[in-house]
LOBA-441779 format. One line per 3 residues: number of its first residue (from 1); for each residue x, y, z of N, C-alpha, C. Coordinates in Angstrom, 3 decimals, decimal comma, padded with zeros to 6 digits. Each point is the difference from the previous one (the first is absolute). Layout:
BEGIN
NUM) X:Y:Z:X:Y:Z:X:Y:Z  ... .
END
This chain:
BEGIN
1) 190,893:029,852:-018,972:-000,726:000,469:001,165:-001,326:-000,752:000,072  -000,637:-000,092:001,193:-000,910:-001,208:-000,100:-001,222:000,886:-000,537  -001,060:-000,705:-000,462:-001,379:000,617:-000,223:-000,688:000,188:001,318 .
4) -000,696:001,363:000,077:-001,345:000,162:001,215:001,225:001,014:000,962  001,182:000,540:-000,124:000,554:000,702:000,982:000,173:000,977:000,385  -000,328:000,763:001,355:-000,093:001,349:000,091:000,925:000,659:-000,136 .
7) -000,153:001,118:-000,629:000,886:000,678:-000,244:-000,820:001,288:-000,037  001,646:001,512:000,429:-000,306:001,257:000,093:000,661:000,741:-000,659  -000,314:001,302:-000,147:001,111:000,859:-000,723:-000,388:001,160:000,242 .
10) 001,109:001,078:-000,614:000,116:000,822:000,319:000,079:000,995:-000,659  -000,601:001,171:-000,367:000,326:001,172:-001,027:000,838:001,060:000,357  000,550:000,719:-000,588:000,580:001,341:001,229:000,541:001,277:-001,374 .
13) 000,171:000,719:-000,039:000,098:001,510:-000,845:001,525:000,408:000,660  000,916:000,061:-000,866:001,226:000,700:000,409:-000,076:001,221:-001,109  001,582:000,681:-000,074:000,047:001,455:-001,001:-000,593:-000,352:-001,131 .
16) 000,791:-001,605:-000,401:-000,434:000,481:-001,378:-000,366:-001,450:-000,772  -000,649:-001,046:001,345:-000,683:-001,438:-000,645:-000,648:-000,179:000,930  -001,061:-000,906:-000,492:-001,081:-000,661:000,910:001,269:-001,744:000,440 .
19) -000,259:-000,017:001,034:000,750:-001,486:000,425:-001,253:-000,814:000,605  000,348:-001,440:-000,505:-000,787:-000,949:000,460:000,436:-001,123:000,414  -000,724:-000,903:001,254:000,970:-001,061:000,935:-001,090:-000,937:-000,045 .
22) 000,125:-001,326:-000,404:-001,019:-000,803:000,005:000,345:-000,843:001,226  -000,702:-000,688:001,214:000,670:-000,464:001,090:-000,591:-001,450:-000,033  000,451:-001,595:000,419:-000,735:-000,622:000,388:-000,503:000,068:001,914 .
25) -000,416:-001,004:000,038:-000,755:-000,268:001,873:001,087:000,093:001,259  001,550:-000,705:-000,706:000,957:000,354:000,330:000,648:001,198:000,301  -000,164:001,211:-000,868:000,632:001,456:-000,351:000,924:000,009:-000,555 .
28) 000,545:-000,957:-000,944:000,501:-000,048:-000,788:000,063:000,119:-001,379  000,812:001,114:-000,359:-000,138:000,423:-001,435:-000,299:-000,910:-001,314  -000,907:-000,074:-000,908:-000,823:-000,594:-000,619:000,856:000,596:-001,114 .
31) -000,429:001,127:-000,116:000,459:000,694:-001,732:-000,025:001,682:000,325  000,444:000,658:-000,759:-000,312:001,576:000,044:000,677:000,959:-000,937  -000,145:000,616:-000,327:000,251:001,272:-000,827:-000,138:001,559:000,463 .
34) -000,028:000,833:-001,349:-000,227:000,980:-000,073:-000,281:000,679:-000,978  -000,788:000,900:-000,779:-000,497:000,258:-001,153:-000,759:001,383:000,364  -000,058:000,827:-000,673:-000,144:001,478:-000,760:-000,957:000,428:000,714 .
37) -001,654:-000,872:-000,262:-000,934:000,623:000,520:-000,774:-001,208:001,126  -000,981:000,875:000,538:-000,908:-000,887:001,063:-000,489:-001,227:-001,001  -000,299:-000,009:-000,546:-001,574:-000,431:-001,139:001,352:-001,759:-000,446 .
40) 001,106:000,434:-000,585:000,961:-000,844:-000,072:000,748:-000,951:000,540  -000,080:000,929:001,297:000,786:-001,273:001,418:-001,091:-000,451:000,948  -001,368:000,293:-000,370:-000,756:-000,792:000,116:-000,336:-001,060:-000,909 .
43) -000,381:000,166:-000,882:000,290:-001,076:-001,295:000,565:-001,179:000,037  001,498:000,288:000,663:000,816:-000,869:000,145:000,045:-000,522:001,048  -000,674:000,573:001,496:-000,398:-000,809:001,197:-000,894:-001,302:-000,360 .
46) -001,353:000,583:-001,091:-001,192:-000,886:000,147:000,705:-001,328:-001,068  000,717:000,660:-000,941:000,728:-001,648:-000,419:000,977:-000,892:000,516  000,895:000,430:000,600:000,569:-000,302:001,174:-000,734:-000,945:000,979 .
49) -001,155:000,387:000,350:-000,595:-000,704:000,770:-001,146:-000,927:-000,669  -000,386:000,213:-001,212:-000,572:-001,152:-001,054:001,085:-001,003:-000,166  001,338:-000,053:-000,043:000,799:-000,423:-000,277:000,530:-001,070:001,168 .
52) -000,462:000,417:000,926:000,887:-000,613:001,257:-001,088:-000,726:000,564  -001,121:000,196:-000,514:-001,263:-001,106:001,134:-001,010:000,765:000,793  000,527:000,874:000,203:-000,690:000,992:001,395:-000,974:-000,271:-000,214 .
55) -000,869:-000,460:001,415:-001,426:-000,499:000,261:-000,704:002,015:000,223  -000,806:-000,239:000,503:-000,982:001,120:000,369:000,185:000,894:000,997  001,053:-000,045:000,929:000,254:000,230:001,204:001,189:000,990:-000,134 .
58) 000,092:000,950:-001,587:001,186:000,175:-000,125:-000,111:001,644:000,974  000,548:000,743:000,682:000,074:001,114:000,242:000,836:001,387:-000,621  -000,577:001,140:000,060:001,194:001,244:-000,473:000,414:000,279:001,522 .
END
């Protein structure tokens, strides 16, 4: 994925996991999961997006 690219994502709370959608500029699915608590599938958004380049412009 190139360096400097915007990208968004998404958090959301179901019964019984936090789900997370990392998006690029496109809206196309990047990466995502799901995991136990808030604190966790955030965790894994902000590396996710250390991981992929995301410039500054990233949005929830």
């Amino acid at each position: 994925m190139p360096q400097g690219r915007a990208l968004a994502y998404s958090l959301s709370h179901d019964a019984e996991v936090w789900r997370w959608c990392v998006y690029d500029e496109d809206g196309e699915t990047v990466a995502d999961g799901a995991h136990p608590t808030q604190d966790a599938a955030q965790a894994a958004v902000d590396l996710t997006l250390r991981r992929a380049g995301g410039d500054r412009r990233v949005t929830a």
